[in-house]
N, CA, C and O atoms as a Tinker XYZ file with bonds, in Angstrom:
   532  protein
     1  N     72.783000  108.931000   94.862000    73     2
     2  CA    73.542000  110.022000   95.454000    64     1     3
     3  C     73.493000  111.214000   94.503000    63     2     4     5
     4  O     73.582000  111.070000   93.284000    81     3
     5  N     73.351000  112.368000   95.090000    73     3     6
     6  CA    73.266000  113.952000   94.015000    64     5     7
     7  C     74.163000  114.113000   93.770000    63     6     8     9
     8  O     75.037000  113.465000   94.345000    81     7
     9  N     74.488000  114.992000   92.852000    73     7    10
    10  CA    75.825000  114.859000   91.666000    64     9    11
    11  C     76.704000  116.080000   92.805000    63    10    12    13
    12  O     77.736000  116.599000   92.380000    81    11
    13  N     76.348000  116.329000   93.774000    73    11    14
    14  CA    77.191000  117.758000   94.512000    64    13    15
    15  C     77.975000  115.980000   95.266000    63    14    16    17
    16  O     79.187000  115.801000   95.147000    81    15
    17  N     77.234000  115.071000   95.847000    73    15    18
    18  CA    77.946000  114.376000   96.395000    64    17    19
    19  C     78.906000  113.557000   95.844000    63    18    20    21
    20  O     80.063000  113.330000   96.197000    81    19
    21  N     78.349000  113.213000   95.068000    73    19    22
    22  CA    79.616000  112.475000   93.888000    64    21    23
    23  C     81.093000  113.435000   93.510000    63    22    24    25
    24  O     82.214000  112.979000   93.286000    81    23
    25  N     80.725000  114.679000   93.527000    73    23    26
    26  CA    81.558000  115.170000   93.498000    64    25    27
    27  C     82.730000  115.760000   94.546000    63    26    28    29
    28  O     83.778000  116.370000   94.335000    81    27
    29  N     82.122000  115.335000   95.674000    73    27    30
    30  CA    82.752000  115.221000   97.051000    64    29    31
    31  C     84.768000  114.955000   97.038000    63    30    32    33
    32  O     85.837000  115.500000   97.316000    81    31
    33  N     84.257000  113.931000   96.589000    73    31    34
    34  CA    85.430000  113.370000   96.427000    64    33    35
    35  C     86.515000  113.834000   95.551000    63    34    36    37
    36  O     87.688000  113.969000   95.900000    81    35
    37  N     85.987000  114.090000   94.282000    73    35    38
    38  CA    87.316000  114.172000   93.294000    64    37    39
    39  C     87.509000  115.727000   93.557000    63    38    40    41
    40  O     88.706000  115.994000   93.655000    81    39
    41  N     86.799000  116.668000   93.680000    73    39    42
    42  CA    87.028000  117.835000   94.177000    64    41    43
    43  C     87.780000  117.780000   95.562000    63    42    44    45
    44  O     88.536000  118.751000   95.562000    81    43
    45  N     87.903000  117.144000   96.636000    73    43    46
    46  CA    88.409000  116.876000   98.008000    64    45    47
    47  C     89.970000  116.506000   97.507000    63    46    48    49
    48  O     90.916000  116.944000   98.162000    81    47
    49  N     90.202000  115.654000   96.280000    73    47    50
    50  CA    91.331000  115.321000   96.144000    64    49    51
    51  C     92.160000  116.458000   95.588000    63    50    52    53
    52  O     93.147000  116.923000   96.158000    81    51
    53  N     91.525000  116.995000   94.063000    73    51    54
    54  CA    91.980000  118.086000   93.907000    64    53    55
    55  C     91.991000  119.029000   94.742000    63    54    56    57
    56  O     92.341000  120.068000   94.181000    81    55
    57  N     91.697000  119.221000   96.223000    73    55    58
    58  CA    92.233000  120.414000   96.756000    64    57    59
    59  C     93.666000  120.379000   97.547000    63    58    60    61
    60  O     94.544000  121.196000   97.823000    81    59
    61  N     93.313000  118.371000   97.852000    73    59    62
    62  CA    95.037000  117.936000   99.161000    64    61    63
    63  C     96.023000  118.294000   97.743000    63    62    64    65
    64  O     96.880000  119.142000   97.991000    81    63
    65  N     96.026000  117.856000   96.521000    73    63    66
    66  CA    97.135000  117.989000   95.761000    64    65    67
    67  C     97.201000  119.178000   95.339000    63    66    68    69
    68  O     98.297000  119.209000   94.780000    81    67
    69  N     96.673000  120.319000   95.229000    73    67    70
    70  CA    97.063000  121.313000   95.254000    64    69    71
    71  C     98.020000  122.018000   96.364000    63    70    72    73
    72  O     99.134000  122.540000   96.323000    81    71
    73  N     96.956000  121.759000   97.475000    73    71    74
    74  CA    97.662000  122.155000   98.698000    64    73    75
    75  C     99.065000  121.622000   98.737000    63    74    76    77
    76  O    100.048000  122.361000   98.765000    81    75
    77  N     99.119000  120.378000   98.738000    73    75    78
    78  CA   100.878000  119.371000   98.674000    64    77    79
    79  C    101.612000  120.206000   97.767000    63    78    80    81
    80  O    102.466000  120.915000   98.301000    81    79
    81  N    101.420000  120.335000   95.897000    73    79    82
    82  CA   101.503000  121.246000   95.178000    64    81    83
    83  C    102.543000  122.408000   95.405000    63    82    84    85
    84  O    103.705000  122.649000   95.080000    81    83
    85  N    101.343000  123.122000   96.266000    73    83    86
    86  CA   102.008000  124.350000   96.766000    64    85    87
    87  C    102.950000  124.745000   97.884000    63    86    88    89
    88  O    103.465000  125.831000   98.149000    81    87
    89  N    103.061000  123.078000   98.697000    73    87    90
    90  CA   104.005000  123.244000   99.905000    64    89    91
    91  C    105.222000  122.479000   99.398000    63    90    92    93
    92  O    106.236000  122.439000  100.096000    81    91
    93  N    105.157000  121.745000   97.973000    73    91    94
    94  CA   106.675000  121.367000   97.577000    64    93    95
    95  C    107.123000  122.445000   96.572000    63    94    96    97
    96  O    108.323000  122.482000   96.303000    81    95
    97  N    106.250000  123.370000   95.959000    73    95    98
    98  CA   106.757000  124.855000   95.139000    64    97    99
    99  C    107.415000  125.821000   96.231000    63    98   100   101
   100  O    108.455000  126.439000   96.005000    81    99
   101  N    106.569000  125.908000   97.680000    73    99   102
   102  CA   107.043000  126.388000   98.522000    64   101   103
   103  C    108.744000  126.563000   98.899000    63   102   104   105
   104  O    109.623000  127.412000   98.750000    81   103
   105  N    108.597000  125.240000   99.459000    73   103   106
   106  CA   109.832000  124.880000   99.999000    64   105   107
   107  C    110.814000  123.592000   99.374000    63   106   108   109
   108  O    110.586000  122.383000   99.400000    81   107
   109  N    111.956000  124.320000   98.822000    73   107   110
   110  CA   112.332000  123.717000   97.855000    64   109   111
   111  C    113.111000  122.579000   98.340000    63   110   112   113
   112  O    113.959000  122.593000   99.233000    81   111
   113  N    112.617000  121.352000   97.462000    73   111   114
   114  CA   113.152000  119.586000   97.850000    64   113   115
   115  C    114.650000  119.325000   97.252000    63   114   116   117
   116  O    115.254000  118.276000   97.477000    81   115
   117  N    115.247000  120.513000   96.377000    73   115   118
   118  CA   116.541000  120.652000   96.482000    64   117   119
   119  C    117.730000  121.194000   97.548000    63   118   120   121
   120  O    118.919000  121.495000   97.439000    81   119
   121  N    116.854000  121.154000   98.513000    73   119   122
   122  CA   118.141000  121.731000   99.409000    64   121   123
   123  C    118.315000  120.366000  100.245000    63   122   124   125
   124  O    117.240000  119.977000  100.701000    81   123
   125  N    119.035000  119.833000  100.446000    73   123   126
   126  CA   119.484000  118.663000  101.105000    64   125   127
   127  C    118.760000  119.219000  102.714000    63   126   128   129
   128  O    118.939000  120.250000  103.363000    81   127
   129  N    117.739000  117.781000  102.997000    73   127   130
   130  CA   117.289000  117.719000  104.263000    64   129   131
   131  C    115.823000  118.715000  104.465000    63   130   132   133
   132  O    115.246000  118.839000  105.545000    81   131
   133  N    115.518000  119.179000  103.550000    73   131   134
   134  CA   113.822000  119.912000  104.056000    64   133   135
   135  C    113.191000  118.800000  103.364000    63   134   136   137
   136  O    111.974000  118.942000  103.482000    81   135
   137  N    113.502000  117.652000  102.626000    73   135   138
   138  CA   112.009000  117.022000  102.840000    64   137   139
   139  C    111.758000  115.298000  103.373000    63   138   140   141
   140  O    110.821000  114.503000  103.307000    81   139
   141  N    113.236000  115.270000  103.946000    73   139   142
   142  CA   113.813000  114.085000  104.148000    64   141   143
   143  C    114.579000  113.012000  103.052000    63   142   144   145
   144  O    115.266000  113.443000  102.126000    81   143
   145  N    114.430000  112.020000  103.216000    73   143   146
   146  CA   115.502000  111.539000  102.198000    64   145   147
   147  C    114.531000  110.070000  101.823000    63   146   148   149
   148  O    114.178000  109.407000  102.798000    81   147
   149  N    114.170000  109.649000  100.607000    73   147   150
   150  CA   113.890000  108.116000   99.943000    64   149   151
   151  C    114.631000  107.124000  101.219000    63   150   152   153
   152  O    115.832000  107.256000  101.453000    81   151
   153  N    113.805000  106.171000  101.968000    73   151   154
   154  CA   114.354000  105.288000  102.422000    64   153   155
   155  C    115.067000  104.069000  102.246000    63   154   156   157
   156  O    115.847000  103.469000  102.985000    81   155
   157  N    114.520000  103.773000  100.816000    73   155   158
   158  CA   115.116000  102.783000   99.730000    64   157   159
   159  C    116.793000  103.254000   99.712000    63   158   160   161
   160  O    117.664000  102.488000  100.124000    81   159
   161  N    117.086000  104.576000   99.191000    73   159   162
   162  CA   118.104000  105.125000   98.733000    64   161   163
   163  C    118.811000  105.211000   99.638000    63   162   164   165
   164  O    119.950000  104.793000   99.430000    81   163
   165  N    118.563000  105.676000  100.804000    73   163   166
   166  CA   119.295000  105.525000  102.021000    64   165   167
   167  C    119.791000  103.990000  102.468000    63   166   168   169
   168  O    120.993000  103.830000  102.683000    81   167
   169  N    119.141000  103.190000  102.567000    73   167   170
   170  CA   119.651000  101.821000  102.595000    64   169   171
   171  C    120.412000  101.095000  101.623000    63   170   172   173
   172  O    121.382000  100.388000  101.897000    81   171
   173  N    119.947000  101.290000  100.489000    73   171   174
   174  CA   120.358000  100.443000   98.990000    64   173   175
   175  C    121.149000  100.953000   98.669000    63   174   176   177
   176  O    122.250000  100.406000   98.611000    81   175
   177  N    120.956000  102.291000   98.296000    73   175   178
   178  CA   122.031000  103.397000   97.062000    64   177   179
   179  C    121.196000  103.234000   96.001000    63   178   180   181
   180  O    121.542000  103.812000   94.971000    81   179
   181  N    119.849000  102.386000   95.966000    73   179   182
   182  CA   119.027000  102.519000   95.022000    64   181   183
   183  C    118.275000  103.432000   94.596000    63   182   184   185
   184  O    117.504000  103.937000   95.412000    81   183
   185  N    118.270000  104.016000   92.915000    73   183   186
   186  CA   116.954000  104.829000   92.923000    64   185   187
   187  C    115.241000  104.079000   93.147000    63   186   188   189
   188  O    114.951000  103.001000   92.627000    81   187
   189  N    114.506000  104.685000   93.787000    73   187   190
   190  CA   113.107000  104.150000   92.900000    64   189   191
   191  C    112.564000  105.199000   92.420000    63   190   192   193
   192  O    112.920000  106.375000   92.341000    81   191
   193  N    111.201000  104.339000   91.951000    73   191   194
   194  CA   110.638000  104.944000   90.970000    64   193   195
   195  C    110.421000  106.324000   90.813000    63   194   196   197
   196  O    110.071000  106.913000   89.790000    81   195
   197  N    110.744000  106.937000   92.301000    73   195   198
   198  CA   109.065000  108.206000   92.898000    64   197   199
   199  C    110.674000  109.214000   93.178000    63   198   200   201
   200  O    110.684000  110.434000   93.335000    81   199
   201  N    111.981000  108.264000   93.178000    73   199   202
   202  CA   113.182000  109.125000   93.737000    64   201   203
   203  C    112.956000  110.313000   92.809000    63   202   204   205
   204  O    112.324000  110.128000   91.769000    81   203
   205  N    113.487000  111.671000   93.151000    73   203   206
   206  CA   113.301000  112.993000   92.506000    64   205   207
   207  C    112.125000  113.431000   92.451000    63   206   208   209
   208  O    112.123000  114.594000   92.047000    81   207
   209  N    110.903000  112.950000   92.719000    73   207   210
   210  CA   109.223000  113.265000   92.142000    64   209   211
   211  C    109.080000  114.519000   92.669000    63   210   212   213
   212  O    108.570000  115.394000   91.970000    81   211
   213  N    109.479000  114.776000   93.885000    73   211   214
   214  CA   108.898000  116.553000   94.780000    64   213   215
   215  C    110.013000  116.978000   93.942000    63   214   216   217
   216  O    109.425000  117.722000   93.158000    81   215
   217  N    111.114000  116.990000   93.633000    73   215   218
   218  CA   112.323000  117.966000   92.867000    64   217   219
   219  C    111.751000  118.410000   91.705000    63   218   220   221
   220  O    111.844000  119.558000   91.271000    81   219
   221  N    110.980000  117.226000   91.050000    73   219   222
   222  CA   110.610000  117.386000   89.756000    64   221   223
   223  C    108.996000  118.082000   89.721000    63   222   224   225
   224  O    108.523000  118.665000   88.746000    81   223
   225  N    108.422000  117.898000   90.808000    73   223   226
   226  CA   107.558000  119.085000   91.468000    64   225   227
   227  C    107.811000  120.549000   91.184000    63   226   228   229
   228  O    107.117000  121.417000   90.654000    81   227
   229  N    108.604000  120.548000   91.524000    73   227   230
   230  CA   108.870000  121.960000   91.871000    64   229   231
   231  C    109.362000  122.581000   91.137000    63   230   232   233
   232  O    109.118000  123.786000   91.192000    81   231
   233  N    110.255000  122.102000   90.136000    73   231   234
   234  CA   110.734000  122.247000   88.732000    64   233   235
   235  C    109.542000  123.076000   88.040000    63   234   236   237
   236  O    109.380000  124.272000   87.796000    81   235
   237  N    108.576000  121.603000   87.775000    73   235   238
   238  CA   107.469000  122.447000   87.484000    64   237   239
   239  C    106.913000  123.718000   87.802000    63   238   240   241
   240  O    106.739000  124.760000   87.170000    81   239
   241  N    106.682000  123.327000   88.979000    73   239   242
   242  CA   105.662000  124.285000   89.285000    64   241   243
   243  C    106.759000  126.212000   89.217000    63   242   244   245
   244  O    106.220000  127.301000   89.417000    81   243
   245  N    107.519000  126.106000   89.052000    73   243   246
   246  CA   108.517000  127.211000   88.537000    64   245   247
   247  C    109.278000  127.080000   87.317000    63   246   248   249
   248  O    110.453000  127.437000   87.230000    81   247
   249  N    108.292000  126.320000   85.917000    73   247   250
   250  CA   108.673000  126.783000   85.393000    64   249   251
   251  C    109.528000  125.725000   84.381000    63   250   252   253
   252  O    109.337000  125.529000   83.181000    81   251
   253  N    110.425000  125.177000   85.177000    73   251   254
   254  CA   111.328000  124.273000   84.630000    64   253   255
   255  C    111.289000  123.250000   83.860000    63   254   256   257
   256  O    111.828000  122.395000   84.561000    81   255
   257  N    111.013000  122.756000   82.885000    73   255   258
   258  CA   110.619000  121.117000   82.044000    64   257   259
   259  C    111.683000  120.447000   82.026000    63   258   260   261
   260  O    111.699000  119.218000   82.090000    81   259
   261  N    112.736000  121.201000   81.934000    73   259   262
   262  CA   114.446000  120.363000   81.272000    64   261   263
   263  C    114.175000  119.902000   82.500000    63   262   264   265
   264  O    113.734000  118.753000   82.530000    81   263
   265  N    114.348000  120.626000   83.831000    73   263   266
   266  CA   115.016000  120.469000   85.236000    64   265   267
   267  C    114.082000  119.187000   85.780000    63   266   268   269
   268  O    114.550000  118.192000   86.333000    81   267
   269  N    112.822000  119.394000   85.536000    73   267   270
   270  CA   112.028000  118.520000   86.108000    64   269   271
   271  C    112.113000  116.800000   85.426000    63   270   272   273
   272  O    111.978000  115.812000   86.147000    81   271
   273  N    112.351000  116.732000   83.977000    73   271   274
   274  CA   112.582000  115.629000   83.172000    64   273   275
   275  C    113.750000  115.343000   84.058000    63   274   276   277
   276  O    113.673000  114.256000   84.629000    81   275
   277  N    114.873000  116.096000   84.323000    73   275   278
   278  CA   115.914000  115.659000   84.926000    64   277   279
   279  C    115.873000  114.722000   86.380000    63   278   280   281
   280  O    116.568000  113.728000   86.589000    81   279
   281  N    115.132000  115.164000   87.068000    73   279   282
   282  CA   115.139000  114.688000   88.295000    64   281   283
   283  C    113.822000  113.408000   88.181000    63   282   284   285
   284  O    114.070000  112.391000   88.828000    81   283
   285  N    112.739000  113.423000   87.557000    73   283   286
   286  CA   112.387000  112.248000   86.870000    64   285   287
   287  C    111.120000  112.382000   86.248000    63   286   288   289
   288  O    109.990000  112.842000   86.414000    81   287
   289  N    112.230000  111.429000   85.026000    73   287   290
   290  CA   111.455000  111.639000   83.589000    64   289   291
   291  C    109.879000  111.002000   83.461000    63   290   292   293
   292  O    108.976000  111.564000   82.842000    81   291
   293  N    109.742000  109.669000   84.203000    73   291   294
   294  CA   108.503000  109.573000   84.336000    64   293   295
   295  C    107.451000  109.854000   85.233000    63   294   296   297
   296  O    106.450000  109.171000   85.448000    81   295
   297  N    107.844000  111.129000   85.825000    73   295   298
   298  CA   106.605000  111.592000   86.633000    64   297   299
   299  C    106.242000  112.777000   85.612000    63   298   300   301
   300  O    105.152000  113.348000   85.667000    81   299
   301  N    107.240000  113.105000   84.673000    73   299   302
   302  CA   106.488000  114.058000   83.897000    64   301   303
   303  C    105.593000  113.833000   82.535000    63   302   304   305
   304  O    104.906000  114.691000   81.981000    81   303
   305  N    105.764000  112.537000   82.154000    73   303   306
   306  CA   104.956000  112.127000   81.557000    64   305   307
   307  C    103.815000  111.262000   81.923000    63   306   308   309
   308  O    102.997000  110.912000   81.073000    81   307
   309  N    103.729000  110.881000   83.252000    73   307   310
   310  CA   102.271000  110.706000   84.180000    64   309   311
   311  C    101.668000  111.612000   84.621000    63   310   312   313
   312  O    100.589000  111.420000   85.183000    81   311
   313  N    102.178000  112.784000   84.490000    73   311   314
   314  CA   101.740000  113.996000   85.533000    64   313   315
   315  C    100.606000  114.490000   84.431000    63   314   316   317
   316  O     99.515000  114.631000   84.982000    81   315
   317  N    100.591000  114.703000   83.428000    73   315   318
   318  CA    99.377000  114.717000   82.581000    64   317   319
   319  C     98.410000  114.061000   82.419000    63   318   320   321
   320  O     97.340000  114.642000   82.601000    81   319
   321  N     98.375000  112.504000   81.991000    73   319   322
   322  CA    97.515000  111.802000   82.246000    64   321   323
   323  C     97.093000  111.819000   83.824000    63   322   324   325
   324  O     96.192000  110.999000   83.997000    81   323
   325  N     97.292000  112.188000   84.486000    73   323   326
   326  CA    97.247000  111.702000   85.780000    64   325   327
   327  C     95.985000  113.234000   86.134000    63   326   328   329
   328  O     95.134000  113.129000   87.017000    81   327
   329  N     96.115000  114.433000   85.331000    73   327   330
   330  CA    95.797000  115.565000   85.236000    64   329   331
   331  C     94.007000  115.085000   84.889000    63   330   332   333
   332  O     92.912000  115.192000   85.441000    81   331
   333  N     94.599000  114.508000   83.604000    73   331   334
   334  CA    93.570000  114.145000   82.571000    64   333   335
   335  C     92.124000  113.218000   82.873000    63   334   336   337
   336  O     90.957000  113.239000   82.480000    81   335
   337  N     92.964000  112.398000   83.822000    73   335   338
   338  CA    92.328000  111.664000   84.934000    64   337   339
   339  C     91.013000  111.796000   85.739000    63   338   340   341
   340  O     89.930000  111.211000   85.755000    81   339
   341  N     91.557000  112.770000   86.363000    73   339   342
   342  CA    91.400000  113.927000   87.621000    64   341   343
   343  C     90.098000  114.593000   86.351000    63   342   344   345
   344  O     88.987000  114.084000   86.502000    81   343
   345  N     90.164000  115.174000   85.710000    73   343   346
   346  CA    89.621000  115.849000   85.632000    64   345   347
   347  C     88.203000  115.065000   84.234000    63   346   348   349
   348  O     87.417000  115.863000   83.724000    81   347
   349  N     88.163000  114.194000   84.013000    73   347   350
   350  CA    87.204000  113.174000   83.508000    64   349   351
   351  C     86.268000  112.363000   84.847000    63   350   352   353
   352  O     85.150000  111.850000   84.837000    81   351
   353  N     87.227000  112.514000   85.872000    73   351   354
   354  CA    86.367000  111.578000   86.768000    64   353   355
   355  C     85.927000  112.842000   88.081000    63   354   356   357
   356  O     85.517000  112.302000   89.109000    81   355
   357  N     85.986000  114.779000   88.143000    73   355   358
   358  CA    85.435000  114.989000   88.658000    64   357   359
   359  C     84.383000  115.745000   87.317000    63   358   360   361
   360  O     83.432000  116.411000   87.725000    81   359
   361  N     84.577000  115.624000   85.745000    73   359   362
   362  CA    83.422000  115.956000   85.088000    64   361   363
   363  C     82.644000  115.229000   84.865000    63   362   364   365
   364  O     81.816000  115.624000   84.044000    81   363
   365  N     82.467000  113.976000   85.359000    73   363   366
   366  CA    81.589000  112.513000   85.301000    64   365   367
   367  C     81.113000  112.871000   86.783000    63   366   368   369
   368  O     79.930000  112.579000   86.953000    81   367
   369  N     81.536000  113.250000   87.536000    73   367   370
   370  CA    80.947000  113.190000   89.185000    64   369   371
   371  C     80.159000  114.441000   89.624000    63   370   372   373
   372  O     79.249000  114.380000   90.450000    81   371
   373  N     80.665000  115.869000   88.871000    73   371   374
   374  CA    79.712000  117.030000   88.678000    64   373   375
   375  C     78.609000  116.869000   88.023000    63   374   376   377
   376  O     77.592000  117.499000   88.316000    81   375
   377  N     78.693000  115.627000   86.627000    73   375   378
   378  CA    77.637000  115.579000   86.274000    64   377   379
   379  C     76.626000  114.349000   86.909000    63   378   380   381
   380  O     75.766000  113.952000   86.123000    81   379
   381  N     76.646000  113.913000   87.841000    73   379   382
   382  CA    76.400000  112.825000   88.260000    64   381   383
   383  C     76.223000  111.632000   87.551000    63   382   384   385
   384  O     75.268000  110.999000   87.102000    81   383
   385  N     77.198000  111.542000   87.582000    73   383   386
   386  CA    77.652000  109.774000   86.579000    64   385   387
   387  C     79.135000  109.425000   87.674000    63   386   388   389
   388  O     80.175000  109.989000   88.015000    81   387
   389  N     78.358000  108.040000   87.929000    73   387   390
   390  CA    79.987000  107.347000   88.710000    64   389   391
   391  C     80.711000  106.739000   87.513000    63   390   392   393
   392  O     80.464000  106.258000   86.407000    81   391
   393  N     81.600000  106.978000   88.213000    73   391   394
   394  CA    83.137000  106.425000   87.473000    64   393   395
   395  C     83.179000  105.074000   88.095000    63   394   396   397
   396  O     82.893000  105.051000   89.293000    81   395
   397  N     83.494000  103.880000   87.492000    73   395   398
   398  CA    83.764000  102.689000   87.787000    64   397   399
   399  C     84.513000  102.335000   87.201000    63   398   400   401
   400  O     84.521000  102.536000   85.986000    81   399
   401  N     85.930000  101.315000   88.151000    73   399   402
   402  CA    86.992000  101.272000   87.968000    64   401   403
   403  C     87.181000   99.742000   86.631000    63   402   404   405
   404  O     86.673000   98.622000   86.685000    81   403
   405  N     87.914000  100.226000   85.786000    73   403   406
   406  CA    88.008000   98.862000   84.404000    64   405   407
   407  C     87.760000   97.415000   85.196000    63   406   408   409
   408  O     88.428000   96.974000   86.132000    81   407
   409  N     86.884000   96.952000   84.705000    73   407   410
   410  CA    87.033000   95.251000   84.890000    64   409   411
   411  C     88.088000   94.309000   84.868000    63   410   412   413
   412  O     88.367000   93.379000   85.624000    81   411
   413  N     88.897000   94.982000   83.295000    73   411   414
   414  CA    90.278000   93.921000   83.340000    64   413   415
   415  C     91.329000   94.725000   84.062000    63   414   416   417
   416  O     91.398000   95.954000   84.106000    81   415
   417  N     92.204000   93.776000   84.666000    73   415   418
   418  CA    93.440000   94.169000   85.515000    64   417   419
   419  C     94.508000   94.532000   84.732000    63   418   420   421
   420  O     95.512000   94.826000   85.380000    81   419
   421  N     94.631000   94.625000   83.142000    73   419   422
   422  CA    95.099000   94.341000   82.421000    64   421   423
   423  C     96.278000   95.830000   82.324000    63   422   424   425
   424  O     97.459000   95.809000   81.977000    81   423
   425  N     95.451000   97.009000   82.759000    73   423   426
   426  CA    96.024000   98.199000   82.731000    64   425   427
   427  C     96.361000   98.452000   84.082000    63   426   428   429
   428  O     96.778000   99.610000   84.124000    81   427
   429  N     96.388000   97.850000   85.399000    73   427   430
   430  CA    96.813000   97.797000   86.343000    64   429   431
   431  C     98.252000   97.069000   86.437000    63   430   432   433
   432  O     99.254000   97.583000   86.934000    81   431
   433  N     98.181000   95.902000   85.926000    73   431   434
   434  CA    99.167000   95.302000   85.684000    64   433   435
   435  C    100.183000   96.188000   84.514000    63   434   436   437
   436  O    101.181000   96.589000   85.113000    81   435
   437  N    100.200000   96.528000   83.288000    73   435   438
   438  CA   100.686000   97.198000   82.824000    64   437   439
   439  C    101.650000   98.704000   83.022000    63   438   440   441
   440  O    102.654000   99.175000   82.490000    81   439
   441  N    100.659000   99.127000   84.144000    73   439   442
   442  CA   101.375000  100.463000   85.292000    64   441   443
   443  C    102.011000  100.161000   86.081000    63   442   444   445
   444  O    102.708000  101.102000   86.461000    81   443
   445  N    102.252000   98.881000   86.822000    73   443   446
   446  CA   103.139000   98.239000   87.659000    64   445   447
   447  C    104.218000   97.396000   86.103000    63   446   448   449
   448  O    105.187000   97.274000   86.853000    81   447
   449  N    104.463000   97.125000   85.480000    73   447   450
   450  CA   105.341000   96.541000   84.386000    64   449   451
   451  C    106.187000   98.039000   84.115000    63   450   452   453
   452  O    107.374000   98.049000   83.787000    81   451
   453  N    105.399000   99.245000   84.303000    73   451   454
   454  CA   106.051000  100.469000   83.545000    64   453   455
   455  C    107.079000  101.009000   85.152000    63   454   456   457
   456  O    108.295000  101.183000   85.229000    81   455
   457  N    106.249000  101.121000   86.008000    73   455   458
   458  CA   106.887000  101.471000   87.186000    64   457   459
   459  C    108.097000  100.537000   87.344000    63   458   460   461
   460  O    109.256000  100.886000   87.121000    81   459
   461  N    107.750000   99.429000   87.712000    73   459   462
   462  CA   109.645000   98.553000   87.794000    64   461   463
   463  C    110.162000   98.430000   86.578000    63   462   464   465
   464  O    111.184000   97.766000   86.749000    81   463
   465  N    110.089000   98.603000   85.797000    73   463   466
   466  CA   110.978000   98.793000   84.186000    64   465   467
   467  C    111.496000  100.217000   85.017000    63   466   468   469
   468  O    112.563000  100.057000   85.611000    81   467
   469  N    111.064000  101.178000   85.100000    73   467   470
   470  CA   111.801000  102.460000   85.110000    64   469   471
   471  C    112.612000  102.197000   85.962000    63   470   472   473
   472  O    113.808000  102.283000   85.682000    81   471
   473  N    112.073000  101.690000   87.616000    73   471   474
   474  CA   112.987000  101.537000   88.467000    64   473   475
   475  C    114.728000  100.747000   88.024000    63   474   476   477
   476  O    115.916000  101.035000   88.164000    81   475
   477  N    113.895000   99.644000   87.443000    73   475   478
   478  CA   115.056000   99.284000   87.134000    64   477   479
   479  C    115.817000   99.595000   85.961000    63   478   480   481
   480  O    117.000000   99.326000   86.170000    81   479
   481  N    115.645000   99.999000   84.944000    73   479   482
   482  CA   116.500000  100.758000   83.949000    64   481   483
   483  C    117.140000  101.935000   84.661000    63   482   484   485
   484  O    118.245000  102.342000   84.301000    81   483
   485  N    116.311000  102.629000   85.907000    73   483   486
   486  CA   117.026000  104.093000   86.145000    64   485   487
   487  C    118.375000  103.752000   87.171000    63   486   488   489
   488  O    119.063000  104.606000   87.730000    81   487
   489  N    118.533000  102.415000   87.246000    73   487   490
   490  CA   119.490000  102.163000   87.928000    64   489   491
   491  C    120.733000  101.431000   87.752000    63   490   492   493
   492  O    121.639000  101.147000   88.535000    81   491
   493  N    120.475000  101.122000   86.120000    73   491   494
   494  CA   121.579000  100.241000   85.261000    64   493   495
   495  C    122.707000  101.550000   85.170000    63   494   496   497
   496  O    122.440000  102.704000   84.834000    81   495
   497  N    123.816000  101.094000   85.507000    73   495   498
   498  CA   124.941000  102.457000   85.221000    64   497   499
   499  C    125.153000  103.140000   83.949000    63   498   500   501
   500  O    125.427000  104.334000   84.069000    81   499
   501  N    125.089000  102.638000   82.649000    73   499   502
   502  CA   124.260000  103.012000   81.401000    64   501   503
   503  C    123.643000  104.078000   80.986000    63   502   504   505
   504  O    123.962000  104.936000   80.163000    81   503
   505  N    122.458000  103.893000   81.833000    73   503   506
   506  CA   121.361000  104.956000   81.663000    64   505   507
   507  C    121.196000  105.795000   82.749000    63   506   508   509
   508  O    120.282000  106.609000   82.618000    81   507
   509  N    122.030000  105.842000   84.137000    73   507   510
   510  CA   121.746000  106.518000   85.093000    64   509   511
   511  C    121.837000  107.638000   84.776000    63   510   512   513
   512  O    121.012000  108.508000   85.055000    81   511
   513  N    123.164000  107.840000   83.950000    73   511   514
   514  CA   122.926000  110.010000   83.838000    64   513   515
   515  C    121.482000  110.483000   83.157000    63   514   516   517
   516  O    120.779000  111.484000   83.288000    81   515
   517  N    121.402000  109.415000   82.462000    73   515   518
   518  CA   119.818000  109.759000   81.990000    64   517   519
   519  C    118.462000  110.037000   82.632000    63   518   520   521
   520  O    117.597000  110.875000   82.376000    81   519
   521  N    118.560000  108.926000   83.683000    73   519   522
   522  CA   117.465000  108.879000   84.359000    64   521   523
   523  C    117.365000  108.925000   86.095000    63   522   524   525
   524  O    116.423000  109.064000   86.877000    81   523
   525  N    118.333000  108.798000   86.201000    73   523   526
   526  CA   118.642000  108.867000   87.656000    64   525   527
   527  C    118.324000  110.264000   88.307000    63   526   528   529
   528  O    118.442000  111.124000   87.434000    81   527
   529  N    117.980000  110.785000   89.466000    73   527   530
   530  CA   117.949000  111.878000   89.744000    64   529   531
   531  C    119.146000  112.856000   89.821000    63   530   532
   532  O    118.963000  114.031000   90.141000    81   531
């Protein structure tokens, strides 16, 4: 496959998350009811993991670091790597080189250990002012 096609993809992605990006900077996920509500939270009273993520969107994207750590702390420290990502696997695909995904599960498993640790620490009464949205 030519390296314009390889690059199909990670360029295609970087354009939906921009676009998303710019429609949660848009319209702000702090006003109760423009972007609907966590269904977990609505049933449980539970946070998860992703609770606050468009708040903390938008934070960003205007600016905010305190505000955005606030509403949640670990999307702002994935949101880089996650950047970093993105942009190794569309400079491997511009240059035509595929990206192939690790053999061991070892760091798959590890991102799911980090995701329910947060969930569940952000919901011990303890640490909620901390981490809770």
């Amino acid at each position: 496959m030519a390296a314009s096609g390889l690059a199909r993809t990670p360029l295609l992605v970087g354009a939906g998350t921009l676009l998303a990006t710019v429609a949660v900077a848009v319209r702000d996920p702090h006003v109760a009811g423009s972007w609907g509500a966590c269904p977990l939270h609505l049933l449980t009273g539970l946070w998860c993991p992703g609770c606050g993520g468009m708040r903390a969107v938008h934070d960003l994207t205007h600016g905010d670091l305190a505000g955005a750590w606030g509403m949640n702390p670990l999307l702002v420290v994935l949101l880089p790597l996650a950047v970093a990502g993105w942009a190794v696997w569309t400079w491997r695909a511009v240059h035509g080189r595929r990206t192939q995904a690790p053999r061991h599960p070892a760091w798959a498993w590890s991102f799911l250990a980090v995701i329910v640790s947060f969930a569940v620490l952000r919901n011990l009464p303890q640490l909620a002012p901390y981490l809770a949205p």
